[in-house]
Residue frames relative to the residue before (quaternion, step in Angstrom):
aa qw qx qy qz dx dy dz
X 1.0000 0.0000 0.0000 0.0000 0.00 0.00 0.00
X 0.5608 -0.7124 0.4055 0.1169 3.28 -1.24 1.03
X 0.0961 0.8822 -0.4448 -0.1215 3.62 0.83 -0.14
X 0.4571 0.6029 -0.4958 0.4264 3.80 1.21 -0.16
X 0.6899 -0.5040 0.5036 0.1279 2.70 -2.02 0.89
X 0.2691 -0.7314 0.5947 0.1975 3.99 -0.62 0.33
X 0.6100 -0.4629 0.4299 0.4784 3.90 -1.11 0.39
X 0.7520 0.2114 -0.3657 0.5061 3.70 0.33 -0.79
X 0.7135 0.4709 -0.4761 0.2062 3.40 0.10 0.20
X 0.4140 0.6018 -0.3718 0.5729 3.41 2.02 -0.36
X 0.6041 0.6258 -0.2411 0.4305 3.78 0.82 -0.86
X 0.6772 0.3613 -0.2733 0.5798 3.59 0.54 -1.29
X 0.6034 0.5237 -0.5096 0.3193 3.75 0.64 -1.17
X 0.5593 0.6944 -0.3221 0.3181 3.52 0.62 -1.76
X 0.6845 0.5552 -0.1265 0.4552 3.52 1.05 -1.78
X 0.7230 0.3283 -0.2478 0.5550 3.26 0.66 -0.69
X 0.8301 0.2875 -0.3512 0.3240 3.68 0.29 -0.41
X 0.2961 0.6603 -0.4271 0.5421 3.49 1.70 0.63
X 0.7833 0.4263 -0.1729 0.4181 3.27 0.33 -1.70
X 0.5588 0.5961 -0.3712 0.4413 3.94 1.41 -0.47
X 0.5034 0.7940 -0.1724 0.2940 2.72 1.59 -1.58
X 0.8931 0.2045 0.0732 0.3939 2.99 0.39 -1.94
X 0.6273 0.5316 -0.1360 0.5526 2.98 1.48 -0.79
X 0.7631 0.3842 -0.2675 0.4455 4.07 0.75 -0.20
X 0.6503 -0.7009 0.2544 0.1455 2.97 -0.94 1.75
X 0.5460 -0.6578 0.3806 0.3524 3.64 -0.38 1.01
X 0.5748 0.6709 -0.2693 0.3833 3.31 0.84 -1.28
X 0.7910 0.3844 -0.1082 0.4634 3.34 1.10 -1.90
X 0.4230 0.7224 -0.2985 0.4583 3.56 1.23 -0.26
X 0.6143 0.4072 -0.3409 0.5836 3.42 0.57 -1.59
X 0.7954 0.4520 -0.2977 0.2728 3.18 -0.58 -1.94
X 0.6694 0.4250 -0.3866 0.4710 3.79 0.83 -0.59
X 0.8020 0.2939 -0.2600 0.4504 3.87 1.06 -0.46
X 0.5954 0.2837 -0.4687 0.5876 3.59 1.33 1.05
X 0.2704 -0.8274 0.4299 0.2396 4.01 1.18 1.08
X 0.0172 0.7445 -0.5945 0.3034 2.69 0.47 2.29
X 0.4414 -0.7799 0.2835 0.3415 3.61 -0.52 1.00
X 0.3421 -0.7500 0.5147 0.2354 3.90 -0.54 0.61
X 0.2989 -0.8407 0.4145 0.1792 3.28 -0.86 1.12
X 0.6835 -0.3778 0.2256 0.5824 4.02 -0.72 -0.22
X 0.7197 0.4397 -0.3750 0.3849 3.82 0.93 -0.92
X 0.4141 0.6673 -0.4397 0.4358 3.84 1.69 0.04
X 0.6625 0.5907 -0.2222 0.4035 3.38 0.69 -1.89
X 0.6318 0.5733 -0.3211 0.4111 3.70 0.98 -1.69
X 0.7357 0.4937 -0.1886 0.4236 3.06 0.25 -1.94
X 0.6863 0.4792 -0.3204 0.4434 3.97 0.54 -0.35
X 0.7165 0.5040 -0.2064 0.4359 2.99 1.22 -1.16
X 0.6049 0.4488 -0.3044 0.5831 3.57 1.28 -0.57
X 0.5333 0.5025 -0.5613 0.3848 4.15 0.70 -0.03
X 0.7046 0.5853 -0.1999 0.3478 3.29 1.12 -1.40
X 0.4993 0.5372 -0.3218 0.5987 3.02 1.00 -1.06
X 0.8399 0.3984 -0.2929 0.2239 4.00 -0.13 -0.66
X 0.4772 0.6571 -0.1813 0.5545 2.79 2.28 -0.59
X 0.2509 -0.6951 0.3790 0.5570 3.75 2.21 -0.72
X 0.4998 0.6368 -0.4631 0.3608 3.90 0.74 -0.01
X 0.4484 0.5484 -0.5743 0.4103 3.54 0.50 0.82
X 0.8115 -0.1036 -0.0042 0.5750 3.86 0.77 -0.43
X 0.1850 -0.9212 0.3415 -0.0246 2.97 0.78 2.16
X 0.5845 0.5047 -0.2873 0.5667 3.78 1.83 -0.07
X 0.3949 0.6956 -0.4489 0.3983 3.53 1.40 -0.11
X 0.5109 -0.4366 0.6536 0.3480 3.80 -1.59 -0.01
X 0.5140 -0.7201 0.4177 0.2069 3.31 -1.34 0.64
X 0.5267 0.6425 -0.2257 0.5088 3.05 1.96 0.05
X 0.7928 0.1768 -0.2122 0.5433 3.00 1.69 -0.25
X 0.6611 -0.4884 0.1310 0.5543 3.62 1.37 1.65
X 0.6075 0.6561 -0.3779 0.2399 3.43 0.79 0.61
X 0.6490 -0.5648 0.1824 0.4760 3.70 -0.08 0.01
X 0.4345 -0.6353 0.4170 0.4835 3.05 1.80 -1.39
């Protein structure tokens, strides 16, 4: 078994940990790295970045908020 990364998969990683980067709320950061508990309006508010980014249902058609 292969266990190395591929270019697009070193690629998507890059993407995603840019996009955490930039894109995840200070607020939620702390509390996840002082495992402070996160409440439902934490969960929402993350879930709707993703969702906008189409990574809320990332096997979905893009026609229906998915990546494709």
């Amino acid at each position: 078994m292969d266990l190395r990364f591929t270019a697009a998969d070193e690629a998507f990683r890059q993407e995603v940990r840019a996009f955490v980067r930039d894109q995840l709320p200070r607020d939620i950061h702390e509390k996840v790295e002082q495992q402070r508990w996160l409440g439902k309006d934490d969960f929402v508010r993350w879930h709707r970045i993703l969702h906008a980014r189409g990574w809320g249902a990332p096997t979905w058609p893009k026609e229906y908020g998915g990546t494709g």
